[in-house]
PyMOL Python script that loads the backbone (N, CA, C, O; Angstrom):
from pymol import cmd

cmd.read_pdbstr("""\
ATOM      1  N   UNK A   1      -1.363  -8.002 -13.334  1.00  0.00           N
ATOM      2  CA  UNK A   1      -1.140  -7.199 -12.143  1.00  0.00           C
ATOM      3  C   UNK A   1      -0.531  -8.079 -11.060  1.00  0.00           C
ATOM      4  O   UNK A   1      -0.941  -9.169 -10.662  1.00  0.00           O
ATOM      5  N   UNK A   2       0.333  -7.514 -10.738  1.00  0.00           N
ATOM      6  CA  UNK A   2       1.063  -8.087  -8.913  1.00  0.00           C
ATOM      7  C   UNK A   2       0.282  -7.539  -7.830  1.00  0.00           C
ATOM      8  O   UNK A   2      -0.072  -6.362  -7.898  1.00  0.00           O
ATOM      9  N   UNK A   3      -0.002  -8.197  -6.919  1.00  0.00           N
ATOM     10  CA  UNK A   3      -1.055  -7.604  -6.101  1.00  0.00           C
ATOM     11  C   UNK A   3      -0.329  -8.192  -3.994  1.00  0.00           C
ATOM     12  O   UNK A   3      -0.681  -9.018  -3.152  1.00  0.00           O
ATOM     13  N   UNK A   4       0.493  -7.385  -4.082  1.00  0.00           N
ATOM     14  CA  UNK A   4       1.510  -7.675  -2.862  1.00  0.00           C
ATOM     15  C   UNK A   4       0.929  -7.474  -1.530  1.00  0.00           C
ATOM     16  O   UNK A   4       1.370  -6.462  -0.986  1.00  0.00           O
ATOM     17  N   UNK A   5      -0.107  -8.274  -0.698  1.00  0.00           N
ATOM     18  CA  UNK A   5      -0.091  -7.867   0.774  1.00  0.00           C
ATOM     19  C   UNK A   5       0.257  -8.269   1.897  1.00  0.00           C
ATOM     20  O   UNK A   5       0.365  -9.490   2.009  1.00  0.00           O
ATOM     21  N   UNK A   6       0.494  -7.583   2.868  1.00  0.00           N
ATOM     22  CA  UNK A   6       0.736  -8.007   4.334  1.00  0.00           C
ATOM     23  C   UNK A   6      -0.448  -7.412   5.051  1.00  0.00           C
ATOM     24  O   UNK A   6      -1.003  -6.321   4.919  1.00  0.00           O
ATOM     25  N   UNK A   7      -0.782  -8.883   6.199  1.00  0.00           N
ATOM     26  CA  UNK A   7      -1.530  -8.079   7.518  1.00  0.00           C
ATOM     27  C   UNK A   7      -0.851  -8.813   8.933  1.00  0.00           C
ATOM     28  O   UNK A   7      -0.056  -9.748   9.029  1.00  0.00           O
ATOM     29  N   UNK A   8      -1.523  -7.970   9.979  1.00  0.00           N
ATOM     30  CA  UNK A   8      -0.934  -8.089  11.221  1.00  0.00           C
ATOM     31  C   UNK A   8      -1.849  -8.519  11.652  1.00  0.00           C
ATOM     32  O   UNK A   8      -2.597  -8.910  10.756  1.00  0.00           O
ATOM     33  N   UNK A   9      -2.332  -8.714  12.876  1.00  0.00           N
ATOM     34  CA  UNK A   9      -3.139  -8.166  13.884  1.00  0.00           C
ATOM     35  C   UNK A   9      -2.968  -7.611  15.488  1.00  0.00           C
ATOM     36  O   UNK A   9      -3.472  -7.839  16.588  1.00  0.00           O
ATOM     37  N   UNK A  10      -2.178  -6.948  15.037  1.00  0.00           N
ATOM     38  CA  UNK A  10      -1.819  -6.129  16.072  1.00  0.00           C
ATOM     39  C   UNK A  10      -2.716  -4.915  16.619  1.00  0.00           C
ATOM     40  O   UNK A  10      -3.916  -4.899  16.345  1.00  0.00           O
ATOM     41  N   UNK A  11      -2.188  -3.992  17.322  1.00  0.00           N
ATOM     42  CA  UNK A  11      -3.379  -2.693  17.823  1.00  0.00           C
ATOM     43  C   UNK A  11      -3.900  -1.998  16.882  1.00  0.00           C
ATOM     44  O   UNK A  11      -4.835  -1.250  17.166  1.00  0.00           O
ATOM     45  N   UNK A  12      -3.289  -2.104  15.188  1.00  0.00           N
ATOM     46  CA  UNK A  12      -3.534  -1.162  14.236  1.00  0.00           C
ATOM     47  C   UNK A  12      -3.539   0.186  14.131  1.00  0.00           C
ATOM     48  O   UNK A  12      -2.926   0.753  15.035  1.00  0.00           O
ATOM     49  N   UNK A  13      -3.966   0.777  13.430  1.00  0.00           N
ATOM     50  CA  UNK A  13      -3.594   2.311  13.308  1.00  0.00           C
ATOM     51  C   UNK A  13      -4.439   2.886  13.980  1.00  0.00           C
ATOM     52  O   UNK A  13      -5.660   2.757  14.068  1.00  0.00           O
ATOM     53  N   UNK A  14      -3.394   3.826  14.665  1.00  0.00           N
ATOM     54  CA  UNK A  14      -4.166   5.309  15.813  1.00  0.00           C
ATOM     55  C   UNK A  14      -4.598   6.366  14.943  1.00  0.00           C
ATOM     56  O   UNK A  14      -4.163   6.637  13.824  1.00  0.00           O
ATOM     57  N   UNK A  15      -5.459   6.898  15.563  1.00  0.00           N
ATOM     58  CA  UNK A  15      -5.750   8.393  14.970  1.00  0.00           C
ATOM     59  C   UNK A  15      -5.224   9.412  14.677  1.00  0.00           C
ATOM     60  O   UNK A  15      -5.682  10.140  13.796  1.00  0.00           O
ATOM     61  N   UNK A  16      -4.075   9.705  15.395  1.00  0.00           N
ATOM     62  CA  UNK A  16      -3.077  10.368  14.803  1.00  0.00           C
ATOM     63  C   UNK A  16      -1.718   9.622  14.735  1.00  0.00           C
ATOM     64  O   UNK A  16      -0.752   9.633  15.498  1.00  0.00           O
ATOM     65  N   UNK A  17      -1.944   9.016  13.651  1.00  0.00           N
ATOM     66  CA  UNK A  17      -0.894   7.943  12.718  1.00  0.00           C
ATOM     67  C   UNK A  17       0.162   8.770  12.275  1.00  0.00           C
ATOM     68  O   UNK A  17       1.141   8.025  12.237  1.00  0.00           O
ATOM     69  N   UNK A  18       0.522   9.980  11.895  1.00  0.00           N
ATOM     70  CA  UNK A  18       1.368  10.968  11.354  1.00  0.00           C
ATOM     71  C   UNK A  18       0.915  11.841  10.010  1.00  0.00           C
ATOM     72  O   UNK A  18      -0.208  12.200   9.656  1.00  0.00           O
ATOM     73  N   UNK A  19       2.367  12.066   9.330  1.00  0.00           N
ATOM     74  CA  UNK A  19       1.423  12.906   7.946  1.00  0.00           C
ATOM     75  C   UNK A  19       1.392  12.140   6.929  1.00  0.00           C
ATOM     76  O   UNK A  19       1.041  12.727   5.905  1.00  0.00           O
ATOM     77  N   UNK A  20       1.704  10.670   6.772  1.00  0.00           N
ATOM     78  CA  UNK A  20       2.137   9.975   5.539  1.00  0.00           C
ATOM     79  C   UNK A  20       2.867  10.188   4.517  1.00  0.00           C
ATOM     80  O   UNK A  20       2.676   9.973   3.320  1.00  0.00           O
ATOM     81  N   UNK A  21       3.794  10.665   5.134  1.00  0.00           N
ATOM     82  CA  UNK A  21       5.300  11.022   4.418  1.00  0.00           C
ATOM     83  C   UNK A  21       5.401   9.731   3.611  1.00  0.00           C
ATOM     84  O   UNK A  21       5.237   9.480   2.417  1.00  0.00           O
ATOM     85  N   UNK A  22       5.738   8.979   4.709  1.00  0.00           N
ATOM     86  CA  UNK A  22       6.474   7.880   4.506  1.00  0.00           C
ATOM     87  C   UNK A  22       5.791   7.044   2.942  1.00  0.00           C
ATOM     88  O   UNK A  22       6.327   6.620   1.918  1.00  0.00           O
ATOM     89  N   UNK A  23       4.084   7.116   3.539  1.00  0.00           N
ATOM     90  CA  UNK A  23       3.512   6.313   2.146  1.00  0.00           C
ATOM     91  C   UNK A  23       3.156   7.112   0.888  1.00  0.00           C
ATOM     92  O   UNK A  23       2.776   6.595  -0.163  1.00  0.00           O
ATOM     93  N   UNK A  24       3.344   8.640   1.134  1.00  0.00           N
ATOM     94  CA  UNK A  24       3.116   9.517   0.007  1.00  0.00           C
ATOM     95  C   UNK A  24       4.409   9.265  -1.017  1.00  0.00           C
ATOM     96  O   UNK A  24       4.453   9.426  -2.237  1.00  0.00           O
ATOM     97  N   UNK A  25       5.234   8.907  -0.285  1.00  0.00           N
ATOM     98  CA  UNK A  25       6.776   8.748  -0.601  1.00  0.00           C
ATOM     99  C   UNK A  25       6.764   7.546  -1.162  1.00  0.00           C
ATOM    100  O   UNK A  25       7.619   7.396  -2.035  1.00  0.00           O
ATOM    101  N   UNK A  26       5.835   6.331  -0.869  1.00  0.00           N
ATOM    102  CA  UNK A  26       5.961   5.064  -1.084  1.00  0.00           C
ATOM    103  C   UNK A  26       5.765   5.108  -3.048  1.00  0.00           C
ATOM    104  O   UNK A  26       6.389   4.901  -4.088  1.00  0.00           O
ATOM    105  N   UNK A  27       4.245   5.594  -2.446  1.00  0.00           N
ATOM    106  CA  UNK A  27       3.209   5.869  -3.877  1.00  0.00           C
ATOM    107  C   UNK A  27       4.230   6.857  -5.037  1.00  0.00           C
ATOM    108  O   UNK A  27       4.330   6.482  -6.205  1.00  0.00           O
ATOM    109  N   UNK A  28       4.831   7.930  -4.622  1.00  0.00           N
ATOM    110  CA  UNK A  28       5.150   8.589  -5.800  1.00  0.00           C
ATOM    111  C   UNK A  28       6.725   7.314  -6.488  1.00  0.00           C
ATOM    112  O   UNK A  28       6.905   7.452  -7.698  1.00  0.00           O
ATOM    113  N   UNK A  29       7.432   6.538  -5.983  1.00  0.00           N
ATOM    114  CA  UNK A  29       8.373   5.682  -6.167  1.00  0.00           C
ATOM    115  C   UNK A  29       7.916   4.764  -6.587  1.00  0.00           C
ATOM    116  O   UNK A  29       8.823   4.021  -6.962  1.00  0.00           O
ATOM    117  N   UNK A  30       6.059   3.946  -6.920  1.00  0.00           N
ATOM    118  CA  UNK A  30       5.833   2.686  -7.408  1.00  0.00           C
ATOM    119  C   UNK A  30       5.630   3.456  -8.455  1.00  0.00           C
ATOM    120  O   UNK A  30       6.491   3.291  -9.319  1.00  0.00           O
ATOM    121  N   UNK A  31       4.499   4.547  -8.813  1.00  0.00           N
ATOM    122  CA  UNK A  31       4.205   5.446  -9.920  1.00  0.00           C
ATOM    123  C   UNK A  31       5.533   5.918 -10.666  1.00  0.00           C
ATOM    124  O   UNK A  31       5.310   6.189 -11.846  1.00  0.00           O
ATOM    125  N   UNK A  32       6.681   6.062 -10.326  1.00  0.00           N
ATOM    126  CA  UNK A  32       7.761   6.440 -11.341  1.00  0.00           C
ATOM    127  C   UNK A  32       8.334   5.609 -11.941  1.00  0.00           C
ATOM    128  O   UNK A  32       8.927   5.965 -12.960  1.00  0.00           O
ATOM    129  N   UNK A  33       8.368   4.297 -11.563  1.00  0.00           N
ATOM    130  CA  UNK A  33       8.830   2.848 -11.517  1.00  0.00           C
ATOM    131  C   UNK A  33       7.801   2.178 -12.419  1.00  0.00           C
ATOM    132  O   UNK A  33       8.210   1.725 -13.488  1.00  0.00           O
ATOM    133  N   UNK A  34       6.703   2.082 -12.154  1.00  0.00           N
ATOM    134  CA  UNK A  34       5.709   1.096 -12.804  1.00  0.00           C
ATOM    135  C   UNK A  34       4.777   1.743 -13.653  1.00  0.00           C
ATOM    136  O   UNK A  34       4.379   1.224 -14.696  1.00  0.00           O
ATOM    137  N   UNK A  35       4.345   3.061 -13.174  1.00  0.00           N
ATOM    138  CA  UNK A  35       3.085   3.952 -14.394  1.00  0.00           C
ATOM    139  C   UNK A  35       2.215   4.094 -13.043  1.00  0.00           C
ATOM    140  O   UNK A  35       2.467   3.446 -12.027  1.00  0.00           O
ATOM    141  N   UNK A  36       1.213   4.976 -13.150  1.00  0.00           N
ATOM    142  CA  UNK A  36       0.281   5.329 -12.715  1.00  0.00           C
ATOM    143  C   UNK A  36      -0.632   4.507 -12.038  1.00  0.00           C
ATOM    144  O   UNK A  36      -1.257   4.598 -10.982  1.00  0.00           O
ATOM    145  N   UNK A  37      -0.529   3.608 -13.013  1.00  0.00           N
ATOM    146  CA  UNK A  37      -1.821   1.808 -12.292  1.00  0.00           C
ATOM    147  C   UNK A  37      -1.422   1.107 -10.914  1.00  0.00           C
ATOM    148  O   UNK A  37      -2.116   0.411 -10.172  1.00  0.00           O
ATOM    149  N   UNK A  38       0.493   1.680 -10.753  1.00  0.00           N
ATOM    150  CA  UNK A  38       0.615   1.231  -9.311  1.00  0.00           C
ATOM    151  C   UNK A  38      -0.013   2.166  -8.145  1.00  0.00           C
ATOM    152  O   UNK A  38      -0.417   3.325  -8.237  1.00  0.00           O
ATOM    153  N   UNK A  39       0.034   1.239  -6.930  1.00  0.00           N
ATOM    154  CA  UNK A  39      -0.557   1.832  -5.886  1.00  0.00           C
ATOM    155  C   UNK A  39      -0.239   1.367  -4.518  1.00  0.00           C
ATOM    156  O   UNK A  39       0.031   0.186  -4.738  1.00  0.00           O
ATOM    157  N   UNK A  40      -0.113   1.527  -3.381  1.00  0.00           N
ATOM    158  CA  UNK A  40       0.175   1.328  -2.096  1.00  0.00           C
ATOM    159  C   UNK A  40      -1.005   1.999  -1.064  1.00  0.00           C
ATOM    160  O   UNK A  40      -1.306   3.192  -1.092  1.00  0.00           O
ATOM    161  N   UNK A  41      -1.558   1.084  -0.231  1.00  0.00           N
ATOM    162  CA  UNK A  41      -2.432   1.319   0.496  1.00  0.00           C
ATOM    163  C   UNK A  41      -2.558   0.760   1.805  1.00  0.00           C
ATOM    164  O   UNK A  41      -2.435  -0.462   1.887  1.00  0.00           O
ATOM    165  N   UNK A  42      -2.819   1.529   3.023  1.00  0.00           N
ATOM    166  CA  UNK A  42      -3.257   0.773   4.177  1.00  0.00           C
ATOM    167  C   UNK A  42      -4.619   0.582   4.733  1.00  0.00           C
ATOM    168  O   UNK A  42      -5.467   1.273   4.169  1.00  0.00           O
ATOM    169  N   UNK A  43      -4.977  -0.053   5.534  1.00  0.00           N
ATOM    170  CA  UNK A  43      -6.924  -0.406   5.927  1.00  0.00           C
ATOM    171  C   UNK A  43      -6.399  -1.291   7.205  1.00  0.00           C
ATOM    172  O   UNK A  43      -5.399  -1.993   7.352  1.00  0.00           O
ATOM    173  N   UNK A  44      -7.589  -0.933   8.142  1.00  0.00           N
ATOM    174  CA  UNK A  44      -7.587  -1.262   9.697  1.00  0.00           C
ATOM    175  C   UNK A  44      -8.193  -2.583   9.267  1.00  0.00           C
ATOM    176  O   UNK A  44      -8.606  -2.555   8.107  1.00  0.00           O
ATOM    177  N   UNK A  45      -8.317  -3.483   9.767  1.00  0.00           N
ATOM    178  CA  UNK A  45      -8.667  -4.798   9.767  1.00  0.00           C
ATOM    179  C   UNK A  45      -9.743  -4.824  11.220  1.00  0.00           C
ATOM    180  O   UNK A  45      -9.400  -4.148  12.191  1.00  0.00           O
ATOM    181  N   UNK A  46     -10.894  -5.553  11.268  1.00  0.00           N
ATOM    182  CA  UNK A  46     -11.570  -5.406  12.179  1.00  0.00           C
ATOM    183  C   UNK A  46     -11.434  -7.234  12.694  1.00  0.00           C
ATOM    184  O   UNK A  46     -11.811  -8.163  11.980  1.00  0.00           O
ATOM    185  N   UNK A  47     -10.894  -7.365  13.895  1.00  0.00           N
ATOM    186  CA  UNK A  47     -11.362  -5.953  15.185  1.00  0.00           C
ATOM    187  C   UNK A  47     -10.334  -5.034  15.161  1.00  0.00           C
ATOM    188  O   UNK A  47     -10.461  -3.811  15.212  1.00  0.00           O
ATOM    189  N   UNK A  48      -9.225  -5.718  15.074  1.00  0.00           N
ATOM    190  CA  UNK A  48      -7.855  -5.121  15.189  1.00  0.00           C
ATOM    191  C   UNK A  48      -6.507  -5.242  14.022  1.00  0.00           C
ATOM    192  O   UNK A  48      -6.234  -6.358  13.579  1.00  0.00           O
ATOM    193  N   UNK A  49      -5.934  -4.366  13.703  1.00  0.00           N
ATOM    194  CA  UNK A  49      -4.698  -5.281  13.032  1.00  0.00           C
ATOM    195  C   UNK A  49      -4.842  -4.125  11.736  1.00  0.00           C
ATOM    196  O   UNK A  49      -5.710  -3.255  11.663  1.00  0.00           O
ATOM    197  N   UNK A  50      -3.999  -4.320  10.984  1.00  0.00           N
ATOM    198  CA  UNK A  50      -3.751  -3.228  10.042  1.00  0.00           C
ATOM    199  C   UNK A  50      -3.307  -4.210   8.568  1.00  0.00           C
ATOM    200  O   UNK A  50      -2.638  -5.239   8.664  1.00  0.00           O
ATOM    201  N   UNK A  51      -3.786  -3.702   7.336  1.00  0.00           N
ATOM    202  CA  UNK A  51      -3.258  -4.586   6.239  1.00  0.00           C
ATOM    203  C   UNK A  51      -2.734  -3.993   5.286  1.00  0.00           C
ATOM    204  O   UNK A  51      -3.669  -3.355   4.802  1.00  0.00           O
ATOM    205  N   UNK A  52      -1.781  -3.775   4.661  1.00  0.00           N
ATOM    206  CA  UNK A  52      -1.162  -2.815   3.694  1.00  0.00           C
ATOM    207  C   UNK A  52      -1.019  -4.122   2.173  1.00  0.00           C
ATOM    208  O   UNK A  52      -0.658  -5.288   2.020  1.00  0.00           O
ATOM    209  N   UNK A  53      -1.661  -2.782   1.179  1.00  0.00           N
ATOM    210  CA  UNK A  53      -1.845  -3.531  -0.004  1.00  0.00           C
ATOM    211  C   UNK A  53      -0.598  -2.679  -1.000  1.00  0.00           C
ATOM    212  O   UNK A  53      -0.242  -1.546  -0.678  1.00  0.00           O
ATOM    213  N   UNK A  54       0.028  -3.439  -2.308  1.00  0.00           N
ATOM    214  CA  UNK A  54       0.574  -2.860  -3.078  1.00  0.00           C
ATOM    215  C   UNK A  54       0.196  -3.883  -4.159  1.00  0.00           C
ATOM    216  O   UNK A  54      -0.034  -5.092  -4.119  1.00  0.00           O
ATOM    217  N   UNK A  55       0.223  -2.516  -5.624  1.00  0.00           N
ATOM    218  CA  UNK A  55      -0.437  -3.430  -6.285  1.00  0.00           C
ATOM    219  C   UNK A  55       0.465  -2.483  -7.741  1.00  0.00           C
ATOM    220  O   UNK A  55       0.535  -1.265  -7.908  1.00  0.00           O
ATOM    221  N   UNK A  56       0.885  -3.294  -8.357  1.00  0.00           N
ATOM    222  CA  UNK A  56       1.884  -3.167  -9.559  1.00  0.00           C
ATOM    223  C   UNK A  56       1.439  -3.835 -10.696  1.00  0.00           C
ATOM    224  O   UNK A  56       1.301  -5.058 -10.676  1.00  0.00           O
ATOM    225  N   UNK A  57       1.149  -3.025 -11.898  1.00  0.00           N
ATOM    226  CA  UNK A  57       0.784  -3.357 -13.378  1.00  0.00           C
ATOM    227  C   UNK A  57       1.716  -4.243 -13.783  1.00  0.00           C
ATOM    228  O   UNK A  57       2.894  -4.373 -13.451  1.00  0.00           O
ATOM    229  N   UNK A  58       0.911  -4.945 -14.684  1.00  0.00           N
ATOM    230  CA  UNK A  58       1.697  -5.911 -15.631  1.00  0.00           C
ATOM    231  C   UNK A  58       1.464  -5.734 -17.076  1.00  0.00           C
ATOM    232  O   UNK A  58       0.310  -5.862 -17.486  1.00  0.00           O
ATOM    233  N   UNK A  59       2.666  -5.380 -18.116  1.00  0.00           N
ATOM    234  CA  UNK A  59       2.289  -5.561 -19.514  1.00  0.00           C
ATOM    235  C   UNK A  59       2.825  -6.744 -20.326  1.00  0.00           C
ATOM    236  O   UNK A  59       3.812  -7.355 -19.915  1.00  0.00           O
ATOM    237  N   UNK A  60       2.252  -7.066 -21.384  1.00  0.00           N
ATOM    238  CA  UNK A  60       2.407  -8.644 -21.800  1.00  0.00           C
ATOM    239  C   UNK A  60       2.785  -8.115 -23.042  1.00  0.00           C
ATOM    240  O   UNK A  60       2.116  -7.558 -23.913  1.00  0.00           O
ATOM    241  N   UNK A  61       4.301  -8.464 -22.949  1.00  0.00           N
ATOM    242  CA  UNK A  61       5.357  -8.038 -24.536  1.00  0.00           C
ATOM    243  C   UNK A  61       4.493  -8.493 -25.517  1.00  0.00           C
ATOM    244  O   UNK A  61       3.825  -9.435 -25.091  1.00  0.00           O
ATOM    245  N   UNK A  62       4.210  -8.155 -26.820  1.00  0.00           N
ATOM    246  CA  UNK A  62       3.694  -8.836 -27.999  1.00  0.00           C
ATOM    247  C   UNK A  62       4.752  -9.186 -28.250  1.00  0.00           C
ATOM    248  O   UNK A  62       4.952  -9.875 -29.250  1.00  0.00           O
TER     249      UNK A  62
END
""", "prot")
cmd.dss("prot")
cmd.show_as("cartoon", "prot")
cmd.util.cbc("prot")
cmd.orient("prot")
């Protein structure tokens, strides 16, 4: 597995963040690309700051 993150610490995410177009959009493009096991995710970081994870399968040719 590839396991890709970034964090900030910036103001992080508001409560009304939007509709997640953008990452619904992210997720269905790693899943068509990689299989199902990929994934894209965000999480508030305490106190502040926001961290976005992506995480992409690996298969090992026989």
């Amino acid at each position: 597995e590839v396991h890709l993150w970034v964090a900030d610490s910036g103001v992080g995410l508001s409560q009304g963040a939007g509709t997640g177009t953008g990452l619904r959009n992210l997720q269905e493009r790693l899943i068509a690309c990689f299989g199902p096991g990929a994934s894209v995710s965000l999480a508030g970081r305490a106190p502040h700051g926001v961290r976005a994870d992506i995480r992409i399968p690996m298969s090992v040719a026989a």
